[in-house]
N, C-alpha and C positions, 0 to 999 in steps of 0.2 A: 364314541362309545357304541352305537349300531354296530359301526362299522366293524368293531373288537368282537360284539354280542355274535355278528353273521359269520366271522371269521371263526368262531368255536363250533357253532354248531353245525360248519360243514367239516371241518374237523372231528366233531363227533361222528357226522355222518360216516367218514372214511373209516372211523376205528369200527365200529360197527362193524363193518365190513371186511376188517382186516383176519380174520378168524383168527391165527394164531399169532398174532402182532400184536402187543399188548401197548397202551400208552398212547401219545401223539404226538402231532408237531407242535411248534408256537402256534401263538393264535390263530392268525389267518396268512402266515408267510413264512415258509421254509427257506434258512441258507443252507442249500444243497453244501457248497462249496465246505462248509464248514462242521456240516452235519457227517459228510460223505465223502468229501474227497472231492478234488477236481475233476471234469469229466476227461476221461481217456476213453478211445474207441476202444473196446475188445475185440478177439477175433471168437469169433460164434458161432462159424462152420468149422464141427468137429471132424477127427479123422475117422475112419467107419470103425478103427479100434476104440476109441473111446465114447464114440455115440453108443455103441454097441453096449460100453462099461456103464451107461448115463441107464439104461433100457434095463436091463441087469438090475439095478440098486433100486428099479422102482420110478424111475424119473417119466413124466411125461414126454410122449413122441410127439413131435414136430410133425414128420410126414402123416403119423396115421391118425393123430389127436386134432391136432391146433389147424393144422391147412385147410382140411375140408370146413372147420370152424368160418376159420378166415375168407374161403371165398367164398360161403355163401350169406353171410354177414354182410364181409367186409367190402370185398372183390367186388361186390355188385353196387358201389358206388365210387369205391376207389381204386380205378382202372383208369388207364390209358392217360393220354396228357391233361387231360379234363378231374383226374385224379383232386378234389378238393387238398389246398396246398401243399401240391402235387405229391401227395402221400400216395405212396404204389404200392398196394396191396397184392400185384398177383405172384410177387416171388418174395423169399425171406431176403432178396439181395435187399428189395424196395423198402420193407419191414426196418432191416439195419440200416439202409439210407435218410428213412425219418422224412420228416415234411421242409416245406420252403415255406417262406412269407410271399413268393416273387409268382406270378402268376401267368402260365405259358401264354393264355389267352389274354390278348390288350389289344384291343383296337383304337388304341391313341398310342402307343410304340413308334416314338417319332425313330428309334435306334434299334437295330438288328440287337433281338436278344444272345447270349451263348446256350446253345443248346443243352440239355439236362435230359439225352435219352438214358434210363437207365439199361447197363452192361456197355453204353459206347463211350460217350462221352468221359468218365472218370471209370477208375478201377479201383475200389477198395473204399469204406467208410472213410480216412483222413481224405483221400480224396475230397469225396464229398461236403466235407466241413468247410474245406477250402474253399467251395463254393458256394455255400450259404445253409445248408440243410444243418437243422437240428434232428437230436435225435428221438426217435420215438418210444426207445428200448433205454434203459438205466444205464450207461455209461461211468458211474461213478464207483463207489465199494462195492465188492461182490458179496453183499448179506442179504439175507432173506428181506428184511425192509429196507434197504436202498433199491432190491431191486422191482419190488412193488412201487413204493412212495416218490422213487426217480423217474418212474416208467409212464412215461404220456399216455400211450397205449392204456394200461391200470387204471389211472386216473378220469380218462373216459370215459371207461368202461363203469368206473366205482358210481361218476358222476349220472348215468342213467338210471342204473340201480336205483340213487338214491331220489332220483326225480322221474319215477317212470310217466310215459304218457300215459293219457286219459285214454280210456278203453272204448270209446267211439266218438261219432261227430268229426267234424272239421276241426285239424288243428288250428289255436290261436292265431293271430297275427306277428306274434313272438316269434314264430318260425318265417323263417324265409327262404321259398324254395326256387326264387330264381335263379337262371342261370348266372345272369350277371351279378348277383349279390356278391356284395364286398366280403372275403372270406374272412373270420375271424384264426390265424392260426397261429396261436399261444406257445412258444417255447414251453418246457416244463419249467422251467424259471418263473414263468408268465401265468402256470396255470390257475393258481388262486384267484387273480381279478379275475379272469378268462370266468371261474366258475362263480364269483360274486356278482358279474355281471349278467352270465343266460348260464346260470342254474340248471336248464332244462334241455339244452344242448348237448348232453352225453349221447356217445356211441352205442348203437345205431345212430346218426342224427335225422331226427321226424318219424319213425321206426320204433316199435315194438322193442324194449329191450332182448336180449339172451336168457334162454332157459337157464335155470340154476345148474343145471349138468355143464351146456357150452361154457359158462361164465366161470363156474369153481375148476373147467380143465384150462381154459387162459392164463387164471390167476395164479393155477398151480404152476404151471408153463414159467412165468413169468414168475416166480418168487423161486424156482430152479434156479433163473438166469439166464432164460430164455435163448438154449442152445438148441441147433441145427445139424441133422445129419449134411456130409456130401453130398451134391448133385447124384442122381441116379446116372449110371454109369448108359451110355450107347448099348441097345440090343445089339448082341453079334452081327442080325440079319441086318439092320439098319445100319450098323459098323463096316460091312462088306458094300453093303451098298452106295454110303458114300466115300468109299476108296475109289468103286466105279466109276462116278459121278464126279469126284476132285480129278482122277486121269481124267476123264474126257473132256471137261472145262477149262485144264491148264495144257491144251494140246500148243504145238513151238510156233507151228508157222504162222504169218500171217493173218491168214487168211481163218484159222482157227482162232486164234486169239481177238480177231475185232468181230467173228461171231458171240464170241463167251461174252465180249463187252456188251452187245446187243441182249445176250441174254438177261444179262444182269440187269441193265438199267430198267429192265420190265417185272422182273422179277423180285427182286430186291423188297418190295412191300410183303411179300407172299409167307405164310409157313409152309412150307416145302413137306408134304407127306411120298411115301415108300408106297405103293396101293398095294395091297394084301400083306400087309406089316400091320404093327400094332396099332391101333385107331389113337390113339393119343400122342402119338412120337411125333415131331414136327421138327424143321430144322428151317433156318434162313440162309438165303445164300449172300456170302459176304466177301468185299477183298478184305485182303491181312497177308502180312508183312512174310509169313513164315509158310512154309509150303506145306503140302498134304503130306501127314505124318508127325508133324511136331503139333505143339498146343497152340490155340488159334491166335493171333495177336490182331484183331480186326483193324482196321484203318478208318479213324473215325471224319466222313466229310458230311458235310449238311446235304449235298448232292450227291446222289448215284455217279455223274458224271463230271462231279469234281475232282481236281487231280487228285491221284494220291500221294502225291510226294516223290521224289528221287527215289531210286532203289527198284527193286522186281516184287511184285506182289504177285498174289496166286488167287483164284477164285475156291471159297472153301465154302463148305455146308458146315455152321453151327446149330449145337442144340439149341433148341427154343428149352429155357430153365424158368419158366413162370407157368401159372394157369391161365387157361386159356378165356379170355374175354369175347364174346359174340362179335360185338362193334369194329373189332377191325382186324377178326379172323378170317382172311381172304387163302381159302386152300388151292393149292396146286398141286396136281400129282405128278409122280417120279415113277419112272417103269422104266426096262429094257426096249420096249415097243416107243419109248418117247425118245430114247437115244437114238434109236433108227427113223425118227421122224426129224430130228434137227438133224442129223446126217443127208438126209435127202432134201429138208429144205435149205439147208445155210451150205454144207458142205461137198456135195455130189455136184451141186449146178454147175456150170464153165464158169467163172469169172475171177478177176486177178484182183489183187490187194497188194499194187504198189509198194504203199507206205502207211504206217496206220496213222488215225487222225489222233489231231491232240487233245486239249480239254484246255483251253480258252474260252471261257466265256461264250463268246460271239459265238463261236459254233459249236460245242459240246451243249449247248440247251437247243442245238439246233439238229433233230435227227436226218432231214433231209440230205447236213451236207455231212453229217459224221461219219452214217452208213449210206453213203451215196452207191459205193461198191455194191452192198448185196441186193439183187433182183428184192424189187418192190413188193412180186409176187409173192416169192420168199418171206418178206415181212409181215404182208396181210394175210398168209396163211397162218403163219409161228399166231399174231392174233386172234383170227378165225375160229381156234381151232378152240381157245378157250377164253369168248368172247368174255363169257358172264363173270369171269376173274377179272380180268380187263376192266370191263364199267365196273364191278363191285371197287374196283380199287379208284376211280370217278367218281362215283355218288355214295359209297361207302366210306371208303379211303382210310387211310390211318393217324385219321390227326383227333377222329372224334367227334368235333363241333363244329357244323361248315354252316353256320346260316348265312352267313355272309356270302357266299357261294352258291348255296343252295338257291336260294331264295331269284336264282337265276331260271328255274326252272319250274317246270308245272307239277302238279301233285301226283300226276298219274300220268303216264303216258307210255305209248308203244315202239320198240328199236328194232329195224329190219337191218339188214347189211347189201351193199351192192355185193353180186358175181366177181368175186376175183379172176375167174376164167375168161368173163363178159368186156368186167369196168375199163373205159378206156383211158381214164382218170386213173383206176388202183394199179392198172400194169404196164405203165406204161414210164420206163425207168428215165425216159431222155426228157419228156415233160416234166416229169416231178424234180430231175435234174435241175431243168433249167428255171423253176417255179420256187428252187431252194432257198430265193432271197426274199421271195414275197411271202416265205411261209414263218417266216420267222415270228420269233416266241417274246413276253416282254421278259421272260425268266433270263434273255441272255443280257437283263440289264442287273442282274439280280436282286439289291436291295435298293434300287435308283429309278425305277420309272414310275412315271408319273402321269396323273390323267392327261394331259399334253401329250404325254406318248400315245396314248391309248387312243384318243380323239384324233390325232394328228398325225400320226405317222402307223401305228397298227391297222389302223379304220383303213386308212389310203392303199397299203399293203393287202388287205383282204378283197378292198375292193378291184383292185387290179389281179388279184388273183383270181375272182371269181368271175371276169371278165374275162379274162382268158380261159381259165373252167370253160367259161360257154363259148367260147372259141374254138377248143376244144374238141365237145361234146356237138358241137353243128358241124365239123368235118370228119369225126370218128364215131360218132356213138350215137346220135339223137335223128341220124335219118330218116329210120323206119320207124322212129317213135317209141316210148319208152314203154316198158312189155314187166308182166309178171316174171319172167324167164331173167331179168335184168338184177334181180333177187336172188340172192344164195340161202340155198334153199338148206343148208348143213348139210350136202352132201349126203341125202337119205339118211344120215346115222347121227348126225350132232345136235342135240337137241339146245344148243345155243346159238343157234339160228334165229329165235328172235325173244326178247325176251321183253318186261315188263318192269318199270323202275317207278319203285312210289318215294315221293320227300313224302318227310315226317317231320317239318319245321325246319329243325337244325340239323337231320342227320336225313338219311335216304336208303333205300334196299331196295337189290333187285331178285329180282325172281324169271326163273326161265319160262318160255311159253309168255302167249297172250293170256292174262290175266284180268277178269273183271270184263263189263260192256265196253265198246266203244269208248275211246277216249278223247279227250278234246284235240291233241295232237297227240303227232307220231313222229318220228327220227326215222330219215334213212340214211346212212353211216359209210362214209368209204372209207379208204386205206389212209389219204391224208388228213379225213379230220380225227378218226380214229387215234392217229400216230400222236397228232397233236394237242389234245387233249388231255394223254396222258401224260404228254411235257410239259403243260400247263397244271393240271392238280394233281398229280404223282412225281414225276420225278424231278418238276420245275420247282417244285409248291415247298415253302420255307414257313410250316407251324411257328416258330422263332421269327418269323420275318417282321420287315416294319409294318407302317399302315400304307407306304407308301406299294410296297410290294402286294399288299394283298388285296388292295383296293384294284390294282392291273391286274389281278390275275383273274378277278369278279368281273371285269368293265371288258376283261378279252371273253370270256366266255359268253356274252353276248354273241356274240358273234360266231361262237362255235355252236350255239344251240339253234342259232337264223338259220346257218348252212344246214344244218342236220333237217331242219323244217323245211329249208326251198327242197332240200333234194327230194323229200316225201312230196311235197308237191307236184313235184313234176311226173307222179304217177296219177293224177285225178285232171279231170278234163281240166283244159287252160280257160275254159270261161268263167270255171269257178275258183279260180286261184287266188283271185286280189280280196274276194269277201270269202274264201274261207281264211285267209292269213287274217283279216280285219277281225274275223271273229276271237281270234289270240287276243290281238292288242287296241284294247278297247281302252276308253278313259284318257285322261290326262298325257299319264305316261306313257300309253302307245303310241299317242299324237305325238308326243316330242319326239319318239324314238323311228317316228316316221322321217321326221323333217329333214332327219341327214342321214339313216339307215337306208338305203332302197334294198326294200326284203327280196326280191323277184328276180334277181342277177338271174339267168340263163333258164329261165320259164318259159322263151316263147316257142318251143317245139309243142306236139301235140302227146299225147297217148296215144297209141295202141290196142289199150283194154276196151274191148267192144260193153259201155254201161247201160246197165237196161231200166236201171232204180232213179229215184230223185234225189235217193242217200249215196252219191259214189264213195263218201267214204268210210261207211260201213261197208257197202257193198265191197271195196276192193280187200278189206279183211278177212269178209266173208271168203270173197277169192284164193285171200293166201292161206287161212284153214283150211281150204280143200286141196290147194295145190300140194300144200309141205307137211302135211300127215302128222307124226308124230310130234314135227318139231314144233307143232302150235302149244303145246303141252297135254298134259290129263284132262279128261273131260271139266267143266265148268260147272258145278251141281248148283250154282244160282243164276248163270246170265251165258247165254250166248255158246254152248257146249257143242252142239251139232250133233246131239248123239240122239238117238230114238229115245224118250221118255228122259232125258234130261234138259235141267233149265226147268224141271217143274219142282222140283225138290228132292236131293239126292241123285245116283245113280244109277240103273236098273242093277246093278249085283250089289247095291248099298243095303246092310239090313234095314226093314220096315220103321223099325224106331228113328233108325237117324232119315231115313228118308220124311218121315214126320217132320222131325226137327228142323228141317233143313228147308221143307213145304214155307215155314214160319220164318225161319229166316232170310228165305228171298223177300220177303215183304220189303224187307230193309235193302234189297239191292238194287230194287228201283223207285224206293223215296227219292224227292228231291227236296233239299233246306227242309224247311221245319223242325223236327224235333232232329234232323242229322248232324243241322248248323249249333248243335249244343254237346255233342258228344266227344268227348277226346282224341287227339290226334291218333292214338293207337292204342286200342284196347285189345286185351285177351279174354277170351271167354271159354269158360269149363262147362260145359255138359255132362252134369251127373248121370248115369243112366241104373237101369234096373234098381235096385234099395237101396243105391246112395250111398255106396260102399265108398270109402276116400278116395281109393287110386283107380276106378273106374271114370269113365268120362270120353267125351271127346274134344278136343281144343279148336276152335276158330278165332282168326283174326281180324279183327272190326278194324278196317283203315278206313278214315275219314280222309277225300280227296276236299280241301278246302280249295273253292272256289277265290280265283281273283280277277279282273278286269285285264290283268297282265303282269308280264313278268319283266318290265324295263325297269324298276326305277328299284335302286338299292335300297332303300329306306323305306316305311310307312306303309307297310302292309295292312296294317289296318285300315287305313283307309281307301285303299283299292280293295276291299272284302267284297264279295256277291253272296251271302249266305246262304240267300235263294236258290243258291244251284250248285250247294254243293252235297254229296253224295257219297257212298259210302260203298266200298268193296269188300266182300268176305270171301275168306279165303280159308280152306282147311288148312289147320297148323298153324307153326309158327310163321308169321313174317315181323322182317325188323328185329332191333336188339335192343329197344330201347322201351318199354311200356307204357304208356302212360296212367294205366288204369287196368285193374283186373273185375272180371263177372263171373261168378260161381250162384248158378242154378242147378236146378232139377229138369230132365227133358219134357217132365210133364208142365215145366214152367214155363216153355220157350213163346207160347203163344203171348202169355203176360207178359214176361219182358221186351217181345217186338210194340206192342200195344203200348208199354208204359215209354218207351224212345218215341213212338210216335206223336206221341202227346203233348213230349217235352213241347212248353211254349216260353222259354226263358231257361237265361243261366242258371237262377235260384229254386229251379222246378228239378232241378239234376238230382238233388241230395235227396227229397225227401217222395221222390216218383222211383228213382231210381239204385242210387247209391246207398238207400237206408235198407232196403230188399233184396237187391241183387248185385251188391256192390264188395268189393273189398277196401276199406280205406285205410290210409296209413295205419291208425288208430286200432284200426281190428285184432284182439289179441291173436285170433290165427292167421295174423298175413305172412309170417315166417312158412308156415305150413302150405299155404296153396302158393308162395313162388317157390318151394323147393318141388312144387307136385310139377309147374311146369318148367322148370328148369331140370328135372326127372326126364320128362317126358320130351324135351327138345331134346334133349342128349341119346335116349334111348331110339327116337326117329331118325338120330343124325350124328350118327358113332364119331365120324371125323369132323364133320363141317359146325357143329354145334359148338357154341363157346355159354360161358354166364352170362346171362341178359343182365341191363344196367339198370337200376333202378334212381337213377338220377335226375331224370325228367315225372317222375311219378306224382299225377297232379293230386293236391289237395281239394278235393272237392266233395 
């Protein structure tokens, strides 16, 4: 009897709501089937004649109404593969595709999932049925309420309506904001229990409902029938462009064709922009079946460097047809000037191309022997040139959620690059030749290796490899001892020369230039761990993979973050090597990872750098800020700038006000623990300035570097925590794409707010020191408003490189 009583009166709730929709369903359970019709997919992309006739008669617009709705609502939790039941909100393909029960991320996947990229894997809504997706759009009679009371989407949306959140405080425990939390995702069949059971779970979920304006153009949307214009058609100039670009990637010979290959497999993660074209056009570069000129037919493989199949494919640029998400917009630019730069590095130099390689396994995850042909040099330049795309596709990458991975790394840390001119390791083609068998990857086992592999036969492989490395390096390179000059310096002009990579937990960003103090380590990077790395978590790396696959691809990168650390080593005297490395791997886990790792392969040459401090390794950064000019980045207006009156707050041409501000918040850049070990992984902060006008302000980004004893052991980070020393980086702007938390003050506040973080002496001291003052929490009815101001304002800094930041890590606190 309850159960009939709750079933009415969320019933009621929906009529209520239904403005011109008179009546209801049964009690607490609709037979769609019976009420409406069986579901049939419709087709919902109109032709521009009759979208045009929909516009005409009064109907709401998709492109100019509902989308901007939808992504900044929706987009900014329902993105990428981390999409909550993998509902993809940044195109209406994803809209009509609807949600799954099946969840990309499983780290017990004893079995390779089937891939579910939307535009590859399937074409067309039955597709997708086929594969499990229900829909999230009315599928059933085309009437004004079937297409409301069908529509999962409606019923969300009706469901927060009727249960809005509480207007401050900390939400309940009813919510659940973890990552791993078991997804609830209710077919429209299903939704009734779904809302008999968390009532309070409608769309937005944990979020502020929709204005009455956003919410009645959705619904109007949706009781139309929720149609869709055409893709927007290719700009002429961007049209020309990649006719360009298809001739010169499908050139006959050889020697042409397993460059384009090279091109590709690096490529391939990227949105592809036009530079001085329209800042939002984006394309990927893709094989398909059908050559430049006809409609693309892409060739869908889990690898870049998997076969394609029998037949001739072509290398094509497609439109990117979604909105654009932060977390795994990695751009790369297209010029005339970049076609005369792979003409001189892949195609000018002498060398012949036989036969082209194949795509087995064994050796297509193997790039040493696939492009064995083209000069090394040639390779490490094509990367050189656009370093910070490269690791953004590393520690960024396109899968979304890499803690498992990440967590192989330190929270902060600095990346130089060896001299490709210099390295005797990066150019030197007959060694990395013949090194081609020790460099192998466990991706060329694909969904089969095992920590046995990893311990047993990759360990074995590295370590012989970095045996002869210093073999090497004692008869070609380390004679005179290893020198600043030993550093590519970007060539006077490339300001990704050396750059800064902060984890955020489960995700990572990097930024160009030395950013922040001194870090606890540093990377220095050649041509083959470079290469290898990104064939391990880009082009190797299988989101759908099992646990077995992702576990070796976590337990190999060990070993490529050791290499990266000895080579930095080997620029600081050798007497301090064994206890600055000890100072890494402290605790437990170091100890173990000492017992069969020896970190120090080919350390025992000297330096070169004449050091005059008892910090050599400050001092040697100090070094390479003065050597590499520009390419250290922008002056530092909290820590370590090098410029006359900066590092004390602001910059000498910074206005008086923000130089105030900024006075207050170096405070916070050289705390250590205390009130820092309580602050969220990544917060944004707004600086209101003069009378507090809304869209005035300036943005900083609070990155907390959490301290650990070490980065060996895949598990139990919590208990290798040092709180005590961990510390906090600001930084103007945006950094990361991931929030955890926002701060909206007044400039004249800035002193109070550094004062009330400092204070912090406990978790529970967060909310009511700080989060109740200067805070924005879910619960805020204007937290719609201050992430549209910086989601405004990242995009208006960063016309191309800017995407929607995700709100899906946004802590409750």
């Amino acid at each position: 009897m309850l159960r009939e009583f709750l079933g009415w009166r969320r019933c009621l709730a929906v009529a209520l709501g239904m403005l011109a929709i008179a009546g209801c369903i049964e009690a607490y359970r609709t037979d769609y089937d019976t009420r409406y019709g069986p579901p049939v997919p419709r087709e919902r992309r109109l032709s521009e004649e009759a979208y045009l006739a929909q516009l005409a008669a009064g109907k709401a617009s998709y492109a100019r109404d509902v989308q901007p709705i939808l992504d900044s609502r929706c987009v900014v939790c329902h993105g990428c593969y981390d999409a909550p039941c993998q509902l993809k909100l940044e195109s209406f393909e994803g809209l009509e595709r609807g949600g799954s029960k099946t969840s990309v991320y499983d780290t017990t996947r004893l079995q390779t999932a089937s891939p579910t990229r939307l535009f590859i894997d399937a074409d067309g809504v039955p597709a997708w049925r086929s594969k499990g997706f229900f829909p999230a759009l009315n599928e059933r009679g085309d009437s004004s309420e079937a297409n409301l009371l069908g529509s999962l989407l409606f019923r969300m949306l009706e469901l927060k309506k009727a249960h809005p959140l509480p207007t401050s405080g900390v939400l309940p425990d009813t919510f659940d904001f973890g990552l791993d939390r078991t997804l609830n995702c209710p077919a429209i069949e299903e939704f009734d229990d779904f809302a008999g059971d968390h009532p309070e779970w409608g769309m937005p979920y944990g979020f502020p409902g929709l204005s009455e304006r956003e919410h009645d153009t959705l619904v109007s949307w949706l009781r139309q029938g929720g149609f869709a214009p055409p893709p927007d058609p290719v700009s002429p100039e961007a049209g020309a462009a990649v006719a360009r670009w298809e001739a010169f990637l499908n050139g006959p010979s050889p020697k042409e064709r397993l460059f384009a290959r090279y091109v590709y497999e690096h490529l391939f993660i990227g949105n592809l922009h036009f530079s001085g074209l329209a800042p939002r056009e984006f394309f990927r570069l893709v094989r398909s079946r059908t050559p430049p000129g006809e409609p693309i037919r892409e060739i869908a493989t889990t690898r870049p460097y998997d076969s394609p199949g029998p037949g001739e494919f072509y290398y094509r640029l497609r439109p990117v047809r979604q909105s654009i998400v932060d977390k795994i917009h990695m751009v790369y630019e297209l010029d005339d000037a970049r076609i005369l730069r792979y003409r001189a590095l892949f195609l000018e130099p002498e060398y012949t191309v036989d036969r082209l390689p194949g795509y087995a396994a064994a050796d297509a995850a193997n790039p040493f022997k696939t492009f064995v042909a083209i000069p090394p040099r040639s390779r490490y330049r094509f990367l050189l040139d656009d370093a910070h795309f490269f690791f953004s596709g590393f520690m960024k990458g396109p899968v979304c959620r890499g803690q498992a991975a990440l967590n192989v790394i330190q929270d902060r840390f600095w990346v130089a690059f060896t001299d490709p001119d210099a390295d005797p390791v990066s150019n030197d083609a007959q060694f990395l030749a013949n090194q081609a068998e020790r460099l192998r990857l466990p991706a060329e086992k694909e969904n089969s290796p095992g920590i046995g592999d990893i311990w047993y036969t990759y360990r074995v492989l590295e370590e012989d490899y970095q045996a002869a490395k210093a073999g090497w390096l004692r008869i070609h390179g380390d004679r005179g001892g290893t020198a600043l000059h030993d550093l590519w310096g970007g060539d006077g002009n490339n300001p990704d020369a050396l750059l800064t990579v902060f984890r955020h937990f489960d995700s990572a960003s990097v930024e160009r230039g030395l950013v922040g103090d001194t870090p606890l380590t540093a990377w220095v990077v050649d041509y083959p761990l470079l290469e290898r790395i990104h064939y391990l978590l880009v082009a190797g790396f299988d989101v759908f993979g099992n646990v077995g696959h992702q576990l070796a691809t976590r337990l190999y990168m060990d070993f490529m973050r050791m290499e990266a650390e000895n080579n930095f080593l080997r620029f600081l005297p050798s007497d301090m090597r064994q206890a600055e490395r000890a100072s890494w791997y402290k605790g437990v886990g170091g100890e173990i990872n000492g017992l069969w790792q020896n970190p120090l392969w080919g350390l025992a040459g000297e330096t070169v750098i004449g050091y005059r401090t008892g910090d050599p390794k400050k001092e040697f950064f100090d070094l390479v800020r003065r050597r590499f000019g520009d390419a250290v980045g922008q002056p530092d207006p909290f820590t370590g700038c090098g410029v006359a009156g900066c590092g004390q707050g602001g910059t000498p041409t910074d206005p008086p006000a923000q130089a105030s501000v900024e006075r207050e918040l170096r405070r916070l850049a050289y705390a250590k623990g205390g009130g820092i070990a309580f602050l969220p992984e990544l917060s944004y902060l707004r600086i209101r300035t003069g009378t507090g006008g809304t869209d005035d302000g300036w943005i900083y980004s609070l990155v907390k570097n959490t301290a650990l004893e070490n980065v060996s052991m895949l598990f139990l980070e919590e208990l290798r925590r040092t709180p005590a020393e961990d510390t906090l980086t600001l930084v103007r702007g945006i950094v990361g794409s991931y929030p955890n938390f926002f701060f909206d003050l007044h400039e004249a506040e800035a002193g109070e707010f550094v004062d009330a973080i400092l204070s912090l002496d406990s978790p529970k001291a967060f909310g009511p020191k700080l989060a109740e003052r200067f805070g924005v929490r879910r619960s805020n009815p204007g937290f719609w408003k201050i992430s549209d101001w910086f989601n405004r304002h990242h995009l208006e800094a960063n016309p191309v490189t800017a995407g929607w930041l995700d709100l899906s890590r946004y802590d409750n606190l």
